[in-house]
PAZAPA-4460 file (N, C-alpha, C; in steps of 0.05 Angstrom, whole numbers, plus 32768, in hexadecimal, padded with zeros to 4 digits):
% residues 206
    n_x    n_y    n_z   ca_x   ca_y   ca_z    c_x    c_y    c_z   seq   type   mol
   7D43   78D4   81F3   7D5F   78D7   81FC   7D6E   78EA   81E9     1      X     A
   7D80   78FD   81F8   7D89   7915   81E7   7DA0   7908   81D8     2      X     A
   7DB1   7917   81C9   7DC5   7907   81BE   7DDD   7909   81D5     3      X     A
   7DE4   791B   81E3   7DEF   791D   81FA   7DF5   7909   8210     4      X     A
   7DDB   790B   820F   7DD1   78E4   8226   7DE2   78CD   8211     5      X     A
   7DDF   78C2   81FB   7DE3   78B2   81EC   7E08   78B7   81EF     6      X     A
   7E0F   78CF   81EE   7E30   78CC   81EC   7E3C   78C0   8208     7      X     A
   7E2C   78C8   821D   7E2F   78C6   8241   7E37   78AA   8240     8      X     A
   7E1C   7896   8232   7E19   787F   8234   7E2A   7873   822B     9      X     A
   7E30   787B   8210   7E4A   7872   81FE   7E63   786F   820D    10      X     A
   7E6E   7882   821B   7E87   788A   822F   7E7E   787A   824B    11      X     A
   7E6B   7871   824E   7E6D   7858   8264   7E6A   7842   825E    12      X     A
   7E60   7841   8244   7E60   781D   823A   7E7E   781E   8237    13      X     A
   7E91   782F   822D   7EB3   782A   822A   7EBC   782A   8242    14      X     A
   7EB3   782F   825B   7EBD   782F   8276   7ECD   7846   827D    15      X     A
   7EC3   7856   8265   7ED4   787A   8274   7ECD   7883   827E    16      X     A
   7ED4   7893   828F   7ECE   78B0   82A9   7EBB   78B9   8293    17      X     A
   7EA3   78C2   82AD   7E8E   78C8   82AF   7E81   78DC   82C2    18      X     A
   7E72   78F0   82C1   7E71   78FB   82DA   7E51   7902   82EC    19      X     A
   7E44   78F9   8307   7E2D   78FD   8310   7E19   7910   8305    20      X     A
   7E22   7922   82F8   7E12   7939   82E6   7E09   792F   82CF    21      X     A
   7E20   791E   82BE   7E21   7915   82A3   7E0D   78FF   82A4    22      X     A
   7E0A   78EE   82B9   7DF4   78D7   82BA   7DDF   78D7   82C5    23      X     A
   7DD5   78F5   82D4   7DBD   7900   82E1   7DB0   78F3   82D0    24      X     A
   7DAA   78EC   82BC   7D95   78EE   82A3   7D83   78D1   82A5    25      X     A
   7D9E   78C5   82BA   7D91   78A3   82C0   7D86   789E   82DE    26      X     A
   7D89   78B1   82E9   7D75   78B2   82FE   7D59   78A6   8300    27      X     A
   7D48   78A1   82EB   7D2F   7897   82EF   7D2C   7875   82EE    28      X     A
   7D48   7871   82EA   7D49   7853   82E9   7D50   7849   8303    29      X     A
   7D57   785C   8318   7D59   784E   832F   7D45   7849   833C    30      X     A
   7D41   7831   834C   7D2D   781F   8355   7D32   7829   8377    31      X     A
   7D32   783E   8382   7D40   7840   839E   7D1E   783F   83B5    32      X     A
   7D0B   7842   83A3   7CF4   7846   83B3   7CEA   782A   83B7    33      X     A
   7CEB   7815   83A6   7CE8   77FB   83A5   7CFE   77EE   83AE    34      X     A
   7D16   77F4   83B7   7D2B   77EB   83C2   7D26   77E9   83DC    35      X     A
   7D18   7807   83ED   7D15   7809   8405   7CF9   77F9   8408    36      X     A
   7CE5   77F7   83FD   7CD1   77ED   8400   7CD6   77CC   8402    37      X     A
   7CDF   77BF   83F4   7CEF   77A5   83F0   7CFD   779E   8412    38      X     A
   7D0A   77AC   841B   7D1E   77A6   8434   7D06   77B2   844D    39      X     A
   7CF5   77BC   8447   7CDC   77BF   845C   7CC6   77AF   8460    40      X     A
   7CBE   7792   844B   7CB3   7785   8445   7CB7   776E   845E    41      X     A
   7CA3   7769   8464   7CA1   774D   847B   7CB1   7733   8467    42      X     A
   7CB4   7722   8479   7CB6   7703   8464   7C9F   76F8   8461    43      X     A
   7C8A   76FE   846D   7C75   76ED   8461   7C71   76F5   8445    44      X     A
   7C6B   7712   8440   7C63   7712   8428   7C79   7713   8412    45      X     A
   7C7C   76F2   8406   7C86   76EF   83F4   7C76   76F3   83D8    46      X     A
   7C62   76FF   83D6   7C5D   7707   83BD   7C63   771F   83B4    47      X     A
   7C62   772E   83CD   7C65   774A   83CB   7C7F   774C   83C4    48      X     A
   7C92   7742   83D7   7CB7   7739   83D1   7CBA   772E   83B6    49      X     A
   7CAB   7729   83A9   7CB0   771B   8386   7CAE   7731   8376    50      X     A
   7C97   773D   8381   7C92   7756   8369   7CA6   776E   8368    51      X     A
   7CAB   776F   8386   7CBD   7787   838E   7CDD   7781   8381    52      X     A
   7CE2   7767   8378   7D00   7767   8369   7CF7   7763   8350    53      X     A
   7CDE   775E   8344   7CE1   7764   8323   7CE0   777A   8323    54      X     A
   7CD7   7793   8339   7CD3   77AD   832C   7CF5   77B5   8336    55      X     A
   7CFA   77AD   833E   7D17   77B3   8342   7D2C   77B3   8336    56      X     A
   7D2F   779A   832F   7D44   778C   8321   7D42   7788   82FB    57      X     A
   7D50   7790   82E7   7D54   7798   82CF   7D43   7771   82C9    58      X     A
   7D4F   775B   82D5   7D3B   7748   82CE   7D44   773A   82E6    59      X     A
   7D2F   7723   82E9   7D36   7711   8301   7D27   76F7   82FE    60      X     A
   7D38   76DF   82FE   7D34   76C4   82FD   7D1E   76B9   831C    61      X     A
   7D1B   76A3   8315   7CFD   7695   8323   7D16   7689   833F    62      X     A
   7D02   7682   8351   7D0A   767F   836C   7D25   7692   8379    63      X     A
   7D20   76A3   8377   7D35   76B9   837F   7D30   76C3   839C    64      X     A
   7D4A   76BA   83AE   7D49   76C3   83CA   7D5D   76DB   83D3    65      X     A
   7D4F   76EF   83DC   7D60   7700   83DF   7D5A   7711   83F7    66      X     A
   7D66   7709   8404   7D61   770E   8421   7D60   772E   8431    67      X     A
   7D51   773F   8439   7D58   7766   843C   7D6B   775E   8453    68      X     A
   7D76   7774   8455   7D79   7790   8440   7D8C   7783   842C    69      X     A
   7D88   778D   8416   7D9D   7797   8400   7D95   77B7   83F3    70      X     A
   7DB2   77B2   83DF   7DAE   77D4   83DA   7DBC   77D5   83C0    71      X     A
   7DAE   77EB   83AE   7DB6   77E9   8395   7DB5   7802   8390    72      X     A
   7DCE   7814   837F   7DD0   7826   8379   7DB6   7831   835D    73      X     A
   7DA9   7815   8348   7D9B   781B   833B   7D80   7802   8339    74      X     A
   7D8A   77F2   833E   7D81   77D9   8341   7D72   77C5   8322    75      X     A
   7D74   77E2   8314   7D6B   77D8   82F7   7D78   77CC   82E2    76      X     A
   7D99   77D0   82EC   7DA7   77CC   82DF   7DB1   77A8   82E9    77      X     A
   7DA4   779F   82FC   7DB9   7783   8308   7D9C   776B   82FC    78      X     A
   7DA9   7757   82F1   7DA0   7745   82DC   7DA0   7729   82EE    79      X     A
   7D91   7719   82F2   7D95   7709   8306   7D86   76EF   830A    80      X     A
   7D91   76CD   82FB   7D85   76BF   82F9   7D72   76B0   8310    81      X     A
   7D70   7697   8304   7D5C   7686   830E   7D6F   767D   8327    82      X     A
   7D60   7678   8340   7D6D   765E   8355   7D89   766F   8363    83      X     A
   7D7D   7691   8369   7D9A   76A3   836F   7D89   769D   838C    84      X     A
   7D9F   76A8   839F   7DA2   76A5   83BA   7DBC   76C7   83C4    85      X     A
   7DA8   76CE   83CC   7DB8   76EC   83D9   7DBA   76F3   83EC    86      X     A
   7DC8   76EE   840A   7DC7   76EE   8421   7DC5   770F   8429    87      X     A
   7DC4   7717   8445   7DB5   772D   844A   7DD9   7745   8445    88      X     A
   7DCF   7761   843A   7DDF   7777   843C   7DF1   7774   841F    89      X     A
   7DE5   7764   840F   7DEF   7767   83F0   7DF0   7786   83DF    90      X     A
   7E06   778E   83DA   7DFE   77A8   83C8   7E11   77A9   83AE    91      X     A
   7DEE   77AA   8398   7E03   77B3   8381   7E02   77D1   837E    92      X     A
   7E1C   77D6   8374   7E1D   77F0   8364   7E1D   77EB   8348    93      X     A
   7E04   77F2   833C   7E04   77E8   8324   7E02   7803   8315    94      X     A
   7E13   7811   8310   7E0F   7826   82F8   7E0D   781B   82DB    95      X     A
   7E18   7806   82DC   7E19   77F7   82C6   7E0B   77D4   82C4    96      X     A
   7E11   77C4   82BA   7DFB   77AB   82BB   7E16   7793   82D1    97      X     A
   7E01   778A   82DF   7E0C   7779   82F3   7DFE   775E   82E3    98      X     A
   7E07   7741   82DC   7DF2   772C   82D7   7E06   770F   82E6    99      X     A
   7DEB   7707   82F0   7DF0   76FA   8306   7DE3   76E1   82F5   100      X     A
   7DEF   76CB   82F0   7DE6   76B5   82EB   7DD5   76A1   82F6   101      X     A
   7DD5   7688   82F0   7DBE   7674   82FF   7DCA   7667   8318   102      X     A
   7DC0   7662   8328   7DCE   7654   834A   7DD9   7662   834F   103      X     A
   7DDF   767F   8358   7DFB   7684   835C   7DE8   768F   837A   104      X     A
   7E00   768F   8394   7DFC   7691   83A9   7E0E   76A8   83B5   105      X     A
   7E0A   76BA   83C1   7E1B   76DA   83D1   7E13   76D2   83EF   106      X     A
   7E20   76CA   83FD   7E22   76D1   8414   7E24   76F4   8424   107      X     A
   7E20   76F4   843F   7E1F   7713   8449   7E2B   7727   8441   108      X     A
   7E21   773C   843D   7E38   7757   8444   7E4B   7757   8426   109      X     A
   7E40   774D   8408   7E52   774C   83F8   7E4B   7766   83EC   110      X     A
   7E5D   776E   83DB   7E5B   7787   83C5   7E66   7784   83B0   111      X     A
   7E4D   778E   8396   7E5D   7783   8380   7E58   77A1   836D   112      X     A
   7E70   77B0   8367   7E74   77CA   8358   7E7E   77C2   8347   113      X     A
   7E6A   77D7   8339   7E74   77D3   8319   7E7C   77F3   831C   114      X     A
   7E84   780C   8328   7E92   781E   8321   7EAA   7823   8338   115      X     A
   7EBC   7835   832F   7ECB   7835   8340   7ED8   785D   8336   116      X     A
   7EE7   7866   833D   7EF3   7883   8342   7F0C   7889   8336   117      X     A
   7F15   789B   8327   7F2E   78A0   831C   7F43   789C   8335   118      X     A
   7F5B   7896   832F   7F73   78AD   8348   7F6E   78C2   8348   119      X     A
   7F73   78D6   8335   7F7C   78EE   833F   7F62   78FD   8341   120      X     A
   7F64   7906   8356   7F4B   7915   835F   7F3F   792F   8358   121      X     A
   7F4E   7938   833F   7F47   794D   832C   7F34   7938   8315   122      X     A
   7F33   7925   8313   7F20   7915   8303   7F06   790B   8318   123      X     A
   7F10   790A   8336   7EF4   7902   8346   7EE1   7919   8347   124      X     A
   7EE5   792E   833D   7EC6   7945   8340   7EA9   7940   8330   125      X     A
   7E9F   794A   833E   7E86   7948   8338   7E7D   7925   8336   126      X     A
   7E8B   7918   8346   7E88   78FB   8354   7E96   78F1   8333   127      X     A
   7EAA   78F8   8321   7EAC   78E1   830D   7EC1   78C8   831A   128      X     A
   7EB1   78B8   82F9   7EAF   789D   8304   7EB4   7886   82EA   129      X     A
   7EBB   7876   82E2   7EB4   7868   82DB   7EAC   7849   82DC   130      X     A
   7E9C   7838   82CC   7E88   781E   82D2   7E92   7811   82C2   131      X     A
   7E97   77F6   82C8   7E92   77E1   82B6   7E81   77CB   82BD   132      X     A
   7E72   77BB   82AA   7E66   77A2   82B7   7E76   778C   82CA   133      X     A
   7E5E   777F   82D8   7E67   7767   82E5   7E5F   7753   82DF   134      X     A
   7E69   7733   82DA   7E59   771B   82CE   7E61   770E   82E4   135      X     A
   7E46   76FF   82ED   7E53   76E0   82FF   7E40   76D4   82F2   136      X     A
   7E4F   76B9   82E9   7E45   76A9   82DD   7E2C   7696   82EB   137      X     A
   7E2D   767C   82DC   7E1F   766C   82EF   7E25   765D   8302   138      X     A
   7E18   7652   8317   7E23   7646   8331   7E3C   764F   8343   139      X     A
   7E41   7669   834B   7E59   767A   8352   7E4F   7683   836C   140      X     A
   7E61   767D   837D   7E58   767F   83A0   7E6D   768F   83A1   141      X     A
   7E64   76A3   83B5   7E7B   76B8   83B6   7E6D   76C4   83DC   142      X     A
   7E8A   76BB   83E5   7E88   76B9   8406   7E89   76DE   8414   143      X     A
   7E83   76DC   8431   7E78   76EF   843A   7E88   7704   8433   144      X     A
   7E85   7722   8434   7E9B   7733   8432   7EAC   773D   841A   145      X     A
   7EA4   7730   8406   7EB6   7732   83EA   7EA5   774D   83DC   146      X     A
   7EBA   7750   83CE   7EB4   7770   83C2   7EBF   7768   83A2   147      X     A
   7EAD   7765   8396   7EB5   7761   8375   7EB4   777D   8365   148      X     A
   7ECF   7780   835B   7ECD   779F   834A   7ECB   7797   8332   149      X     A
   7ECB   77BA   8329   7EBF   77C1   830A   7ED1   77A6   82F3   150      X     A
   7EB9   77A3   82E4   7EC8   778D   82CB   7ED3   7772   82CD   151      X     A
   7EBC   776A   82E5   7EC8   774F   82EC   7EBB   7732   82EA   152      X     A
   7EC7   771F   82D1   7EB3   7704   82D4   7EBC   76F9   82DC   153      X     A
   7EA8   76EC   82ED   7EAC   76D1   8309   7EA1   76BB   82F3   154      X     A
   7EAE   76A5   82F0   7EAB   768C   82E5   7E97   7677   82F0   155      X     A
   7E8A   7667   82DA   7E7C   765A   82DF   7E86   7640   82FA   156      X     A
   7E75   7644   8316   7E79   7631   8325   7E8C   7637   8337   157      X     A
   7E9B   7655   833A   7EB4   7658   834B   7EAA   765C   8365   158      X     A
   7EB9   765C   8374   7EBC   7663   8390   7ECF   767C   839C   159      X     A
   7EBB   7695   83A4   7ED2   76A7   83B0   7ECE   76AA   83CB   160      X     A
   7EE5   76A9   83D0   7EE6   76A8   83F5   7EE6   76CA   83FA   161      X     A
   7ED6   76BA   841C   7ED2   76D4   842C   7EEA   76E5   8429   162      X     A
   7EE3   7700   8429   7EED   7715   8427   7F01   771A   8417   163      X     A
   7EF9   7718   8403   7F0A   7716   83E6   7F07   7733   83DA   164      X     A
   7F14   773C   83D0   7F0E   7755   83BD   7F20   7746   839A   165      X     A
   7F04   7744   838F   7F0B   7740   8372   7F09   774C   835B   166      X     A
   7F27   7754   835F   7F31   7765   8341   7F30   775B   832B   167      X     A
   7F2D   774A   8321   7F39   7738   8307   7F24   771E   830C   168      X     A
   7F24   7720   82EE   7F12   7706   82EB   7F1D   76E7   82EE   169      X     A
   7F02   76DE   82F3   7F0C   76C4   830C   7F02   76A9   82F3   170      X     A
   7F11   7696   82F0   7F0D   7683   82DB   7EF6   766E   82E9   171      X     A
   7EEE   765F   82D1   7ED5   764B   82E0   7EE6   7638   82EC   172      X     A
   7ECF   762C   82FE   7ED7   7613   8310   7EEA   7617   831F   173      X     A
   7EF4   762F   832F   7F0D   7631   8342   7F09   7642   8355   174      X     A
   7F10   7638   8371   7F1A   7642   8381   7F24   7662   8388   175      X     A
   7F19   767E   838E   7F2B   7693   838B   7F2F   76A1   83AD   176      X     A
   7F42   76A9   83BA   7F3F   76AE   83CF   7F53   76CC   83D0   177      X     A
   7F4C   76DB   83D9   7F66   76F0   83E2   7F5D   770E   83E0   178      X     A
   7F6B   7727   83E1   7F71   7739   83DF   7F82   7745   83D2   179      X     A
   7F96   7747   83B5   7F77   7744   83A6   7F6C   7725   839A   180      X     A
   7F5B   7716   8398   7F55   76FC   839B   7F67   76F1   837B   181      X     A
   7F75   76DD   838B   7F7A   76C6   8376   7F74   76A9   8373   182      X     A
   7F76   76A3   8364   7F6A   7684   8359   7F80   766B   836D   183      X     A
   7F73   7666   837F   7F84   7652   838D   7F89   7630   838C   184      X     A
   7F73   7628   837B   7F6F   7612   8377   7F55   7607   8361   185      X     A
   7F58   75F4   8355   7F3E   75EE   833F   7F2C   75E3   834C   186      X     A
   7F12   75E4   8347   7EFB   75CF   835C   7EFB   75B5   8345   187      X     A
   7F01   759F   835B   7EFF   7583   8346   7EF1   7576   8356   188      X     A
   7EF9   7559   834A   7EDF   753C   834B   7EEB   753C   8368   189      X     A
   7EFD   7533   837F   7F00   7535   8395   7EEB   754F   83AD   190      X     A
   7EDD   7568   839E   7ED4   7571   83A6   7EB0   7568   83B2   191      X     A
   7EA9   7551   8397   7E8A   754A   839D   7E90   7535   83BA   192      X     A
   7EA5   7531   83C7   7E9C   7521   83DF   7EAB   7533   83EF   193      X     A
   7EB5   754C   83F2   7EC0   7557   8407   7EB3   7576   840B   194      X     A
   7EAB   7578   8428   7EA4   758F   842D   7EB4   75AC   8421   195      X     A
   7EC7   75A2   842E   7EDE   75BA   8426   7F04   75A6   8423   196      X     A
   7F08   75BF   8418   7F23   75B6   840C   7F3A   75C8   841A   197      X     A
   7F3B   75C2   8437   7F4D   75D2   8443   7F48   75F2   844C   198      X     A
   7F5F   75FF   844E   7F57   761D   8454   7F48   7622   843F   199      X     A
   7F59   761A   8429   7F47   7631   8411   7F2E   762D   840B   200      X     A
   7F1C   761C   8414   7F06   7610   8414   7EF5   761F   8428   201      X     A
   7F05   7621   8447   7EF8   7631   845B   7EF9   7647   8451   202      X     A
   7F0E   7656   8442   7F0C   7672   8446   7EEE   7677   8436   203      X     A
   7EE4   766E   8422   7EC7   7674   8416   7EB3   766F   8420   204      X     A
   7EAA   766B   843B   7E9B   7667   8452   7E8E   7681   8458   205      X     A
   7E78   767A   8461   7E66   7698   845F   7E6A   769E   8483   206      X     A
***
Protein backbone atom coordinates (compact mmCIF):
# COMPACT_ATOMS: atom_id res chain seq x y z
CA UNK A 1 0.00 0.00 0.00
CA UNK A 2 1.40 3.37 -1.28
CA UNK A 3 1.59 6.10 1.23
CA UNK A 4 -1.15 7.90 -0.75
CA UNK A 5 -3.60 4.93 -0.14
CA UNK A 6 -2.72 5.15 3.65
CA UNK A 7 -3.65 9.14 3.70
CA UNK A 8 -7.18 8.19 1.53
CA UNK A 9 -7.80 5.76 4.38
CA UNK A 10 -6.86 8.15 7.08
CA UNK A 11 -9.52 10.89 5.56
CA UNK A 12 -12.24 8.18 5.68
CA UNK A 13 -11.60 6.75 9.01
CA UNK A 14 -12.27 10.84 10.08
CA UNK A 15 -15.42 10.66 7.90
CA UNK A 16 -14.13 13.35 5.30
CA UNK A 17 -14.96 13.75 1.60
CA UNK A 18 -13.42 11.38 -0.37
CA UNK A 19 -13.47 10.80 -3.93
CA UNK A 20 -14.27 7.37 -6.44
CA UNK A 21 -10.74 7.87 -8.00
CA UNK A 22 -9.12 8.35 -4.51
CA UNK A 23 -10.58 4.82 -3.31
CA UNK A 24 -10.13 2.93 -6.74
CA UNK A 25 -7.29 1.34 -4.83
CA UNK A 26 -10.05 -0.73 -2.74
CA UNK A 27 -11.66 -2.20 -5.45
CA UNK A 28 -10.28 -5.77 -4.91
CA UNK A 29 -12.06 -6.04 -1.74
CA UNK A 30 -15.33 -6.06 -3.27
CA UNK A 31 -17.06 -9.37 -3.11
CA UNK A 32 -19.63 -8.51 -6.17
CA UNK A 33 -18.89 -11.93 -8.02
CA UNK A 34 -19.74 -13.95 -4.83
CA UNK A 35 -22.54 -11.61 -4.15
CA UNK A 36 -24.17 -12.56 -7.48
CA UNK A 37 -23.29 -16.13 -7.15
CA UNK A 38 -24.80 -16.20 -3.48
CA UNK A 39 -28.45 -14.72 -4.82
CA UNK A 40 -28.24 -17.49 -7.80
CA UNK A 41 -27.80 -20.32 -5.42
CA UNK A 42 -30.87 -22.85 -4.96
CA UNK A 43 -31.98 -23.31 -1.14
CA UNK A 44 -31.06 -26.61 -1.07
CA UNK A 45 -27.65 -26.06 -1.17
CA UNK A 46 -26.97 -24.81 2.14
CA UNK A 47 -23.43 -25.62 2.19
CA UNK A 48 -22.65 -23.91 -0.74
CA UNK A 49 -24.84 -20.70 0.86
CA UNK A 50 -22.36 -20.97 4.05
CA UNK A 51 -19.31 -20.78 2.16
CA UNK A 52 -20.56 -18.12 -0.24
CA UNK A 53 -21.08 -15.54 2.97
CA UNK A 54 -17.70 -16.36 4.62
CA UNK A 55 -16.17 -15.44 1.35
CA UNK A 56 -18.26 -12.54 1.36
CA UNK A 57 -18.63 -11.08 4.41
CA UNK A 58 -15.38 -9.32 6.46
CA UNK A 59 -16.65 -12.16 9.29
CA UNK A 60 -19.82 -14.09 9.95
CA UNK A 61 -21.32 -15.77 13.08
CA UNK A 62 -22.83 -19.58 13.08
CA UNK A 63 -26.50 -20.15 12.10
CA UNK A 64 -26.83 -17.20 9.86
CA UNK A 65 -30.02 -16.78 7.64
CA UNK A 66 -29.99 -14.63 4.99
CA UNK A 67 -32.33 -14.91 2.60
CA UNK A 68 -31.32 -13.62 -1.72
CA UNK A 69 -31.20 -11.31 -3.05
CA UNK A 70 -29.13 -8.96 -1.03
CA UNK A 71 -26.59 -6.57 -2.17
CA UNK A 72 -23.49 -5.09 -0.93
CA UNK A 73 -21.47 -2.38 -2.20
CA UNK A 74 -18.21 -4.38 -0.76
CA UNK A 75 -19.40 -7.03 1.36
CA UNK A 76 -16.03 -7.32 3.15
CA UNK A 77 -16.50 -4.69 5.08
CA UNK A 78 -20.12 -5.90 7.04
CA UNK A 79 -19.22 -7.90 10.37
CA UNK A 80 -22.05 -10.09 11.38
CA UNK A 81 -22.85 -12.28 14.47
CA UNK A 82 -24.16 -15.53 15.52
CA UNK A 83 -28.25 -16.30 15.37
CA UNK A 84 -28.62 -13.07 12.52
CA UNK A 85 -31.79 -13.36 10.44
CA UNK A 86 -31.86 -11.15 7.13
CA UNK A 87 -35.04 -11.10 5.23
CA UNK A 88 -34.97 -10.88 1.36
CA UNK A 89 -33.53 -7.32 -0.60
CA UNK A 90 -31.15 -6.27 2.37
CA UNK A 91 -28.37 -3.80 1.14
CA UNK A 92 -25.37 -2.71 2.77
CA UNK A 93 -23.33 0.03 1.52
CA UNK A 94 -20.44 -0.67 3.31
CA UNK A 95 -17.52 1.57 2.26
CA UNK A 96 -16.74 1.45 5.63
CA UNK A 97 -17.36 -1.40 8.52
CA UNK A 98 -21.09 -2.27 9.13
CA UNK A 99 -21.16 -4.80 12.57
CA UNK A 100 -24.13 -6.41 13.24
CA UNK A 101 -24.35 -8.11 16.55
CA UNK A 102 -25.85 -11.45 18.01
CA UNK A 103 -29.91 -12.14 17.38
CA UNK A 104 -30.45 -9.26 15.58
CA UNK A 105 -33.27 -9.64 12.93
CA UNK A 106 -33.86 -7.11 9.39
CA UNK A 107 -36.89 -7.59 7.95
CA UNK A 108 -37.53 -6.79 3.85
CA UNK A 109 -36.29 -4.17 1.65
CA UNK A 110 -34.00 -2.54 4.55
CA UNK A 111 -30.78 -0.40 3.79
CA UNK A 112 -28.14 0.22 5.89
CA UNK A 113 -25.41 3.17 4.53
CA UNK A 114 -22.64 3.93 5.94
CA UNK A 115 -21.90 6.82 3.18
CA UNK A 116 -23.76 9.54 2.19
CA UNK A 117 -22.85 12.96 -0.39
CA UNK A 118 -21.82 16.57 0.33
CA UNK A 119 -24.65 19.47 -0.51
CA UNK A 120 -23.03 21.36 -2.67
CA UNK A 121 -22.49 19.77 -5.76
CA UNK A 122 -19.13 21.28 -6.58
CA UNK A 123 -17.94 18.69 -3.73
CA UNK A 124 -20.20 15.72 -5.46
CA UNK A 125 -17.59 15.22 -8.52
CA UNK A 126 -15.97 12.56 -9.30
CA UNK A 127 -18.85 10.71 -7.05
CA UNK A 128 -17.26 12.37 -3.57
CA UNK A 129 -18.46 11.09 -0.60
CA UNK A 130 -18.06 10.57 2.69
CA UNK A 131 -18.50 7.12 5.29
CA UNK A 132 -18.91 6.46 8.59
CA UNK A 133 -19.49 3.18 10.42
CA UNK A 134 -22.68 1.50 11.49
CA UNK A 135 -23.20 -0.54 14.91
CA UNK A 136 -26.31 -2.55 15.76
CA UNK A 137 -25.94 -4.06 18.68
CA UNK A 138 -27.27 -7.20 20.04
CA UNK A 139 -30.85 -8.46 19.78
CA UNK A 140 -32.09 -5.25 17.51
CA UNK A 141 -35.10 -5.94 15.14
CA UNK A 142 -35.39 -3.34 12.76
CA UNK A 143 -38.84 -3.46 10.64
CA UNK A 144 -39.45 -3.48 6.87
CA UNK A 145 -38.30 -0.40 4.89
CA UNK A 146 -35.91 1.42 7.29
CA UNK A 147 -32.89 3.03 5.98
CA UNK A 148 -30.14 3.48 8.74
CA UNK A 149 -27.52 6.28 7.81
CA UNK A 150 -23.91 7.00 8.06
CA UNK A 151 -22.68 6.86 12.02
CA UNK A 152 -25.37 5.21 13.53
CA UNK A 153 -25.66 2.88 16.82
CA UNK A 154 -28.82 0.97 17.26
CA UNK A 155 -28.85 -0.26 20.93
CA UNK A 156 -28.81 -3.33 22.45
CA UNK A 157 -32.51 -5.02 22.07
CA UNK A 158 -34.31 -1.93 20.26
CA UNK A 159 -37.00 -1.99 18.03
CA UNK A 160 -37.20 0.17 14.74
CA UNK A 161 -40.37 0.44 13.08
CA UNK A 162 -41.22 -0.01 9.52
CA UNK A 163 -40.13 2.67 7.46
CA UNK A 164 -38.02 4.58 9.65
CA UNK A 165 -35.03 6.46 8.38
CA UNK A 166 -32.46 6.58 11.26
CA UNK A 167 -30.34 9.53 11.67
CA UNK A 168 -29.18 9.45 15.19
CA UNK A 169 -28.41 6.87 17.38
CA UNK A 170 -31.07 4.87 18.97
CA UNK A 171 -30.57 3.96 22.92
CA UNK A 172 -30.91 0.26 24.22
CA UNK A 173 -34.13 -1.34 25.06
CA UNK A 174 -36.52 1.23 23.25
CA UNK A 175 -38.96 1.58 20.97
CA UNK A 176 -37.89 4.02 17.76
CA UNK A 177 -40.44 4.85 15.06
CA UNK A 178 -40.48 7.82 12.45
CA UNK A 179 -38.99 9.91 9.85
CA UNK A 180 -36.52 10.95 11.10
CA UNK A 181 -37.03 7.99 13.74
CA UNK A 182 -37.46 8.79 17.43
CA UNK A 183 -37.45 6.95 20.57
CA UNK A 184 -41.13 6.48 21.47
CA UNK A 185 -41.25 4.40 24.30
CA UNK A 186 -38.83 1.97 26.60
CA UNK A 187 -39.39 -1.93 26.12
CA UNK A 188 -40.31 -3.19 29.77
CA UNK A 189 -41.45 -6.17 31.96
CA UNK A 190 -45.23 -5.57 30.65
CA UNK A 191 -43.71 -6.37 27.19
CA UNK A 192 -42.80 -10.38 27.99
CA UNK A 193 -46.71 -11.09 28.01
CA UNK A 194 -47.84 -8.70 25.24
CA UNK A 195 -47.59 -9.05 21.62
CA UNK A 196 -47.47 -5.51 20.89
CA UNK A 197 -47.89 -2.32 22.72
CA UNK A 198 -50.24 -0.38 20.62
CA UNK A 199 -49.50 1.55 17.33
CA UNK A 200 -46.03 1.89 18.26
CA UNK A 201 -45.64 -1.70 18.56
CA UNK A 202 -47.49 -2.30 15.08
CA UNK A 203 -45.59 0.19 13.39
CA UNK A 204 -42.25 -2.33 13.74
CA UNK A 205 -44.09 -5.12 11.99
CA UNK A 206 -42.55 -6.51 8.98
Amino acid sequence: MTHAHEEVLARIAEGLVYTESEAAFQAPRRRTEQIFEYNHTPPSETEKRRALLVAVFGSVGERTVLLPPFHAGFGSNVHIGDDFFGNVNLTFVDDVDIRIGNGVMIAPSVTLTTTGHPVHPARRTDFGRFSEPIVIEDKVWIGSNVVVLPGVRIGYGSVIGAGSVVSRDIPPMTVAVGTPCRVVRPIADEDLTARTAGRAGKAAGE
